[in-house]
C-alpha positions as CSV (number, residue, x, y, z in Angstrom):
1,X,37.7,66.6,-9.2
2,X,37.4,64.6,-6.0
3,X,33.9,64.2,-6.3
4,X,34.0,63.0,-10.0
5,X,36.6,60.4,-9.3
6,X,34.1,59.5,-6.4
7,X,31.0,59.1,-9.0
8,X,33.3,57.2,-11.2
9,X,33.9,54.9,-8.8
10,X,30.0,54.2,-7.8
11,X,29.2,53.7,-11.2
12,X,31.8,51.1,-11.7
13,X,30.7,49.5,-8.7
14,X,27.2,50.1,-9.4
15,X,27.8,48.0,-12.9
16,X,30.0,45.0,-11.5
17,X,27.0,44.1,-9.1
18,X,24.8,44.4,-11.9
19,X,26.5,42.9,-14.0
20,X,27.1,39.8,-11.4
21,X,23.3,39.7,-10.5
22,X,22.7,39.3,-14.4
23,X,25.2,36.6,-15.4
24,X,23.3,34.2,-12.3
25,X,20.2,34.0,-14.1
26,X,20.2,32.1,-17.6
27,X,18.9,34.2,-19.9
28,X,19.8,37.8,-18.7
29,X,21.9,40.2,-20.8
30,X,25.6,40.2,-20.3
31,X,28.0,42.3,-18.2
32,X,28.8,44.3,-21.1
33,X,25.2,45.2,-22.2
34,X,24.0,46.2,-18.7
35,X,27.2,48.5,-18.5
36,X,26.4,50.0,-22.1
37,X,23.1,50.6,-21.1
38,X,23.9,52.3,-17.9
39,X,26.1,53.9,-19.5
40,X,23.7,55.6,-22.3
41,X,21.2,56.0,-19.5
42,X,23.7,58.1,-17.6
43,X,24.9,60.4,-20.6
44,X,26.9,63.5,-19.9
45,X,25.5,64.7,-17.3
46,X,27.0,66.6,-14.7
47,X,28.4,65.0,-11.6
48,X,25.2,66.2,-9.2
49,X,22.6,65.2,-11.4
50,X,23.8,61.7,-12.5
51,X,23.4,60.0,-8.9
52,X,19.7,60.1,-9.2
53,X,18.8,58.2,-12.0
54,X,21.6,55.8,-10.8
55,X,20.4,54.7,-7.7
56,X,16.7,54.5,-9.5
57,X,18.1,52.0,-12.1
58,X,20.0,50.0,-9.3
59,X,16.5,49.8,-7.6
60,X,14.4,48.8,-10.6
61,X,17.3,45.9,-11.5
62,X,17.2,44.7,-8.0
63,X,13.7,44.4,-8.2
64,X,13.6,42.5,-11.0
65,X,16.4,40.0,-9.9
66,X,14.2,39.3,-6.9
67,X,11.2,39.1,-9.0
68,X,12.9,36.4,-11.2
69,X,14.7,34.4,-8.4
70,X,11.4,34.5,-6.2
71,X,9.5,32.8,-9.6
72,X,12.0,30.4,-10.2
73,X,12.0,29.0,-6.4
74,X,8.0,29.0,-6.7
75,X,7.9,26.9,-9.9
76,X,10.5,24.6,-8.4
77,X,8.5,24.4,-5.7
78,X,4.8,23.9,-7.6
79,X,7.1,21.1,-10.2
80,X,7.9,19.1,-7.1
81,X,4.8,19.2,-5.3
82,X,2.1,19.1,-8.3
83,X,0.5,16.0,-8.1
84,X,0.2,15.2,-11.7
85,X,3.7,15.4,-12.0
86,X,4.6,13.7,-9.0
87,X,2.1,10.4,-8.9
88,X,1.1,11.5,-5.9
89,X,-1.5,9.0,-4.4
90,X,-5.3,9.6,-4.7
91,X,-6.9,8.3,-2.3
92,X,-10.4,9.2,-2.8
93,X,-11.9,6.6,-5.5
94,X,-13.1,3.1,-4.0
95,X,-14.3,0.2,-6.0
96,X,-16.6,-2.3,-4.5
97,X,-18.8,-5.1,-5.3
98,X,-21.9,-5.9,-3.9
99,X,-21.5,-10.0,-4.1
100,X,-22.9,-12.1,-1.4
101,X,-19.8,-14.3,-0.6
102,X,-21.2,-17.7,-0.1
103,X,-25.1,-17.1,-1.3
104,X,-26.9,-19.1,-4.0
105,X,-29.3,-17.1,-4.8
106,X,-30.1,-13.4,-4.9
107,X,-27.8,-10.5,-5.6
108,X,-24.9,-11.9,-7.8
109,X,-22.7,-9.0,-7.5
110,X,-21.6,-5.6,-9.4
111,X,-18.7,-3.2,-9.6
112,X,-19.5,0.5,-8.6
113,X,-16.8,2.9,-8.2
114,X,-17.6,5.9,-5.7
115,X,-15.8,9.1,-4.1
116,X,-16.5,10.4,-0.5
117,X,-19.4,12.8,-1.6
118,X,-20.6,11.2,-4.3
119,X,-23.0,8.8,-5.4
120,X,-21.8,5.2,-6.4
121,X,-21.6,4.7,-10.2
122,X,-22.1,1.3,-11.2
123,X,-19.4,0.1,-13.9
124,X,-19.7,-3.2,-14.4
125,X,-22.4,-6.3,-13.9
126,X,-26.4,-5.2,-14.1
127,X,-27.4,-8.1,-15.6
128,X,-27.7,-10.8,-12.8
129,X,-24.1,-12.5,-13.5
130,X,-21.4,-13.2,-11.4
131,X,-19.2,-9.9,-11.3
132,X,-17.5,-9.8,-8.1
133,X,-13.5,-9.2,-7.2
134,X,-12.9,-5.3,-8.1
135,X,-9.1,-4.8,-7.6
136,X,-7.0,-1.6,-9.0
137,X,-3.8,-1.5,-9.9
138,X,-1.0,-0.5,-8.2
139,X,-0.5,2.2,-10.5
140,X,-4.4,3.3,-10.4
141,X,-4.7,3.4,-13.8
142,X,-6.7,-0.3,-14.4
143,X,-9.5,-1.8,-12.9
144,X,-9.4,-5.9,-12.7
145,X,-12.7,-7.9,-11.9
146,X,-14.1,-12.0,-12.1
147,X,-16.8,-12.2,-14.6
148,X,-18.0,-15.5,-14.4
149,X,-14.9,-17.6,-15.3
150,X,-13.2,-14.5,-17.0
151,X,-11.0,-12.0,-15.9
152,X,-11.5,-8.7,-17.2
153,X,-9.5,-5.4,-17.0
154,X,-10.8,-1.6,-17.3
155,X,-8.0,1.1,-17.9
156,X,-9.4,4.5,-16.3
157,X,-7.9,7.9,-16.6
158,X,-8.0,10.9,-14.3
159,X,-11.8,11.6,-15.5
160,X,-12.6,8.2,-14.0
161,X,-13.7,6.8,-17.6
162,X,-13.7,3.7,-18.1
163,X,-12.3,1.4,-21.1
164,X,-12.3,-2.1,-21.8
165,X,-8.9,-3.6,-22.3
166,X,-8.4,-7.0,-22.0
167,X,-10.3,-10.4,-21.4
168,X,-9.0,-13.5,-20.4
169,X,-10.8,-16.8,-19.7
170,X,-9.1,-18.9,-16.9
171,X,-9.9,-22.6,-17.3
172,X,-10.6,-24.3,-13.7
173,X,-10.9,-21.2,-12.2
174,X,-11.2,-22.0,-8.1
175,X,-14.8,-20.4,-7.1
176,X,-14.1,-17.4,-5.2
177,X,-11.4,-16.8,-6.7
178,X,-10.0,-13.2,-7.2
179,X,-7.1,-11.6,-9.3
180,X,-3.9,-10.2,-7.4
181,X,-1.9,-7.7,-8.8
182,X,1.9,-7.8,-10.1
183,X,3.8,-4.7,-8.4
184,X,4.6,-3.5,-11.6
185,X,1.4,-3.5,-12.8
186,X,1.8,-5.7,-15.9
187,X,0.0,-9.3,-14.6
188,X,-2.5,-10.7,-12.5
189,X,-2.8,-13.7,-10.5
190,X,-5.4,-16.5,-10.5
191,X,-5.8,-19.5,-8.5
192,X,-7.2,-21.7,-10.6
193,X,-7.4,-26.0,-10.3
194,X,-3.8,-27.2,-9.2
195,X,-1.9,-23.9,-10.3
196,X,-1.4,-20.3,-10.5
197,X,-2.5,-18.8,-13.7
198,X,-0.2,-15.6,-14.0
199,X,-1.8,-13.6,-17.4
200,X,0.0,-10.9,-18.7
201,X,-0.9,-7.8,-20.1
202,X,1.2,-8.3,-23.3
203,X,-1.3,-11.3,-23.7
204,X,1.0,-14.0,-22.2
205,X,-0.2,-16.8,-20.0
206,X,2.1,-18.8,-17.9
207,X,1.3,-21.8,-15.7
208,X,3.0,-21.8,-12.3
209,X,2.9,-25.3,-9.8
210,X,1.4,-25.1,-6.4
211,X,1.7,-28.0,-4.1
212,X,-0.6,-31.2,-4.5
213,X,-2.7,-31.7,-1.4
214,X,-3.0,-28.4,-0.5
215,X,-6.4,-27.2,-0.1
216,X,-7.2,-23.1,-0.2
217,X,-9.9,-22.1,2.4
218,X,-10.8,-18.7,1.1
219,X,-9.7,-18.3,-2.9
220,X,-10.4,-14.6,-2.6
221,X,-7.4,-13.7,0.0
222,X,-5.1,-16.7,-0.9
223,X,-2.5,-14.8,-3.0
224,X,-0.3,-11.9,-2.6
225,X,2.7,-11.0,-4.5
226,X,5.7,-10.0,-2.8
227,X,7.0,-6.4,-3.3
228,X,9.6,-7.6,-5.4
229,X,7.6,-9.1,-7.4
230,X,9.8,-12.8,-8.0
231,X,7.3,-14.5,-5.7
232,X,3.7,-15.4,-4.6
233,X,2.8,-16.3,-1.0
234,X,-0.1,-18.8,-1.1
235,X,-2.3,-19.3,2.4
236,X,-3.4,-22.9,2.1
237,X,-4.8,-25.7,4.9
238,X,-1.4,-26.9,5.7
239,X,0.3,-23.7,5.7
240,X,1.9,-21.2,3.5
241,X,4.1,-21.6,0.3
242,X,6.0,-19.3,-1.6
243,X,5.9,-19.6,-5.2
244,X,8.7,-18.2,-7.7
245,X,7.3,-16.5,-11.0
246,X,10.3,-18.1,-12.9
247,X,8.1,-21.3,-12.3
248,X,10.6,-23.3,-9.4
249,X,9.4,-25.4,-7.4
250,X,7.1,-23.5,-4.1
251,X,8.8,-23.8,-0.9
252,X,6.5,-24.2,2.5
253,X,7.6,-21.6,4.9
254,X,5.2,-22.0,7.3
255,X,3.2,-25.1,8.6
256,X,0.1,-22.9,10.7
257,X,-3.5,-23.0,8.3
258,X,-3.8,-19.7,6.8
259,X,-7.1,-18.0,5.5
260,X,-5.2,-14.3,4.2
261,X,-2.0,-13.1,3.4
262,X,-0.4,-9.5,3.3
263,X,3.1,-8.5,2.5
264,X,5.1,-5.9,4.8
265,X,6.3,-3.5,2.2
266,X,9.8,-4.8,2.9
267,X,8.8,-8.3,1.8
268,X,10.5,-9.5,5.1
269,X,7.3,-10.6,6.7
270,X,4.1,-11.7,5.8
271,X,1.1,-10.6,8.6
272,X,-1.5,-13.6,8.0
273,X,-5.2,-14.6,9.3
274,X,-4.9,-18.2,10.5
275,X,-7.1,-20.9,12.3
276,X,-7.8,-20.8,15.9
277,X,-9.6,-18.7,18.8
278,X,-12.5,-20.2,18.1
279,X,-14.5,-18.9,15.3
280,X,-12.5,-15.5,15.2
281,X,-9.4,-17.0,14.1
282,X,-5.7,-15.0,15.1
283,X,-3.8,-11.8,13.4
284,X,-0.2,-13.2,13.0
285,X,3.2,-11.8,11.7
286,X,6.0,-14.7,10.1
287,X,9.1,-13.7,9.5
288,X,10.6,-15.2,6.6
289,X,13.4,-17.2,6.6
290,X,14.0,-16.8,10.4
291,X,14.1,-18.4,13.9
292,X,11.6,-16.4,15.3
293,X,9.2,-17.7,13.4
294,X,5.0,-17.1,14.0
295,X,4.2,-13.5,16.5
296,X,0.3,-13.8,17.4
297,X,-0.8,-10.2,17.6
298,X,-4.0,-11.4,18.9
299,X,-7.8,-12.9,17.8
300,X,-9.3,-11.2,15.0
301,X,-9.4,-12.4,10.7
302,X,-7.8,-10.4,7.8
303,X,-4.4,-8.5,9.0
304,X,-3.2,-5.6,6.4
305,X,0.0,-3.9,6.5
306,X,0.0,-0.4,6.6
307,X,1.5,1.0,2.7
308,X,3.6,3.3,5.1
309,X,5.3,-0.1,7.0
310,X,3.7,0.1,10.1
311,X,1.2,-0.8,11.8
312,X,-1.0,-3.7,10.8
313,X,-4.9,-3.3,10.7
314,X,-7.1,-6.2,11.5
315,X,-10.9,-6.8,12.4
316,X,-10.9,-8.0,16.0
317,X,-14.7,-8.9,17.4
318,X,-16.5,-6.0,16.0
319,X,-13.5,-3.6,16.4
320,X,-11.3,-2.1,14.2
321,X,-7.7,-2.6,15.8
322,X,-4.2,-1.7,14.8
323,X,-0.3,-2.4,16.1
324,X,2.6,-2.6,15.5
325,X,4.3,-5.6,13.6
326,X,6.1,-6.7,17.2
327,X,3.0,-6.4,19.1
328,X,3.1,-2.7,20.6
329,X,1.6,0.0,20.6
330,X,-2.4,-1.7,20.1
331,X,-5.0,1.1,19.8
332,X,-8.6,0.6,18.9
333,X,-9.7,2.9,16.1
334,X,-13.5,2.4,15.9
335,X,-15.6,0.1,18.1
336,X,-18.3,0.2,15.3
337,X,-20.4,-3.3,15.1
338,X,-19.1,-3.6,11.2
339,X,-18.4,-7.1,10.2
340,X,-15.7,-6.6,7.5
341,X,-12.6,-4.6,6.8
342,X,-11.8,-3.2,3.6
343,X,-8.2,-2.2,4.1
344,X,-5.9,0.6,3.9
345,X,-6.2,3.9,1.6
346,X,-2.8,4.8,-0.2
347,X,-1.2,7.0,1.9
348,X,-2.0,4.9,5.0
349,X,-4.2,7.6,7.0
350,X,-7.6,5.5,6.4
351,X,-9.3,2.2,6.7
352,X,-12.1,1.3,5.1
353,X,-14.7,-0.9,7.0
354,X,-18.0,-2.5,6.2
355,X,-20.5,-1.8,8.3
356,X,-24.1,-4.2,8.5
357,X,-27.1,-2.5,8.4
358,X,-29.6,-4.5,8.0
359,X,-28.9,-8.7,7.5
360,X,-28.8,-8.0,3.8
361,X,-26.6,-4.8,3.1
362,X,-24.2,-2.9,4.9
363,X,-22.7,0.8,4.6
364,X,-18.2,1.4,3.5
365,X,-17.0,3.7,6.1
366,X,-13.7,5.5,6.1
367,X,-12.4,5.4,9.2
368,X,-9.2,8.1,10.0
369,X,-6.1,5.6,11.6
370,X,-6.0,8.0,14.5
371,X,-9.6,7.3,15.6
372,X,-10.3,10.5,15.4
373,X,-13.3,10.8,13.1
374,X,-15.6,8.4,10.6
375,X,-17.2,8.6,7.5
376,X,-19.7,7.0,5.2
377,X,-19.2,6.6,2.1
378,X,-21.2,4.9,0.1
379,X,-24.9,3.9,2.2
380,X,-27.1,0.8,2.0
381,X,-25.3,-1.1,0.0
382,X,-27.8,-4.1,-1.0
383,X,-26.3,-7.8,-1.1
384,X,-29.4,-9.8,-1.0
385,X,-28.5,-11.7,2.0
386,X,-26.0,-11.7,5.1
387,X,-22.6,-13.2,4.2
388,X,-20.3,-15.1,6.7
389,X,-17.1,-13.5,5.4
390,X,-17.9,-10.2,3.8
391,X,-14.6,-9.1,3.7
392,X,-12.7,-10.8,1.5
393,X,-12.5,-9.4,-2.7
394,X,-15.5,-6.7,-1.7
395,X,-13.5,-3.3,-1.8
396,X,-10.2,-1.8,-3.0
397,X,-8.9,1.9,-2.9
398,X,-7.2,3.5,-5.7
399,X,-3.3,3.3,-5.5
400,X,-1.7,6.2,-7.8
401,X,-2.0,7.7,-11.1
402,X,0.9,8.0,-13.4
């Protein structure tokens, strides 16, 4: 008697943890069911024989809640760390032209698009006009260029194929001018003859003021928008401007001749290439709207900020340097004789540099922000003639896909 109140027992116990296990994943049969089905299982059998097949049904129902929690940690798991589904960045594809910045004759420029591995795939140009300025969107899924006087704007999907998808023609378009992306990915910017020209993907054109008597050195690098998208730094002779999208009137936050801008990802700060140090020029960091005004990082053209906050990138006499926004930390990353650099990939773990060859083409290495290794990319890449500032509108890496 003792021993059947005993087995009782273990078989209500048995069928309360089963029955707990069950009810925690959605889906599973009920308290009552798995009872009734031990139940049946177990019959009328004697005492003796009924622990048996007991303990081999607790086994097999374990198993199977492990089985199913096990899956459901793994596809949360794969969900969250699938790129596709999270937009995480790709940092492999590179666009670049091939335009001799400043040359009258020879190569005009084209667009190819190319993948560490692969051979460049010429997209755009082939027919001796002006096609200069490739520049993806910050969502990775368009491809802006200059065509002559014309802006025009690939979409491209995972497959890298290409479509045409709008064209607009910019009146007074400053030579050397080159489109800037909105952060949102729904605009461009154009400096064109005594404004901005901001088009819009819905098809809208707006006109926005830029100060009178304030010449641009380099069009390509003379734009950036801010993070937030409400405003547009403008590098200019007599210094730098920021320009609301609403259409307000620019303010001049800075007095020091700027040739480049780029944003810190905070849109406190703008790092900028300005005048001075000879022909080299300085990396500098101003700090908006504050007293502490201009940092010199040092001599060297075209400062970037890093996607990831810090540091800032900048060619420095051959060298490819980078530091902190204050000034610390400066490491050199390559010492290669390249004479342009092509900015940061995505995830800010690469530079790209352009690297001359020959006095009339050059090779795009990626270069690893740790120093510790180099790679070229795309080889000989023919531009008819040296250029004096090869690194402004030549190259741009892919952002994300959405």
């Amino acid at each position: 008697m003792t021993e059947r109140l005993h087995d009782e027992q273990l078989d209500r116990e048995i069928r309360t943890f089963l029955a707990w296990q069950a009810e925690k994943i959605a889906g599973a049969p009920s308290a009552t069911e798995i009872a009734t089905r031990i139940s049946s299982r177990a019959g009328t059998r004697t005492a003796g024989l009924r622990l048996a097949p007991q303990l081999v049904w607790v086994v097999l129902a374990g198993l199977l809640i492990v089985a199913l929690m096990v899956a459901v940690v793994i596809g949360a798991g794969l969900l969250r760390d699938d790129p596709v589904r999270s937009s995480a960045p790709s940092n492999g594809l590179i666009a670049y032209s091939t335009r001799a910045h400043g040359a009258t004759t020879g190569v005009q420029g084209d667009i190819f698009l190319v993948r560490e591995g692969s051979e460049p795939r010429l997209v755009a140009g082939g027919d001796g006009l002006l096609t200069v300025c490739p520049s993806f969107s910050p969502d990775g899924t368009q491809l802006s260029y200059v065509r002559d006087e014309n802006v025009i704007i690939l979409g491209i999907d995972r497959s890298e194929e290409l479509r045409h998808e709008h064209g607009f023609g910019v009146a007074s378009l400053v030579p050397g001018a080159c489109p800037v992306w909105s952060p949102s990915s729904d605009a461009v910017a154009m400096l064109a003859a005594g404004e901005i020209a901001l088009l819009g993907l819905d098809r809208s054109t707006r006109s926005l003021p830029v100060p009178d008597g304030a010449p641009v050195e380099f069009a390509d690098t003379a734009l950036a928008f801010a993070p937030d998208g409400k405003r547009i730094a403008l590098a200019t002779d007599v210094g730098i401007w920021l320009v609301p999208v609403d259409g307000s009137a620019p303010e001049r936050v800075s007095t020091r001749q700027a040739l480049s801008l780029s944003w810190s990802p905070d849109g406190a700060r703008l790092a900028f290439h300005e005048e001075g140090n000879g022909a080299t020029g300085l990396a500098s960091v101003l700090t908006i709207g504050a007293d502490a005004g201009v940092l010199v990082l040092g001599p060297g053209s075209r400062p970037v900020w890093s996607p990831a906050g810090e540091p800032i990138a900048y060619q420095s006499q051959g060298a490819l340097v980078i530091e902190r926004s204050d000034g610390s930390d400066r490491r050199v990353v390559s010492e290669r004789d390249a004479y342009g650099f092509g900015g940061w990939s995505p995830d800010g773990r690469q530079l790209l540099q352009m690297v001359d060859i020959s006095g009339s083409g050059w090779d795009l290495v990626s270069v690893a922000a740790t120093g510790a290794n180099d790679t070229v990319v795309a080889r000989q890449i023919d531009t008819g003639s040296a250029r004096n500032f090869p690194d402004l509108g030549d190259v741009s890496w892919q952002a994300v896909y959405q």
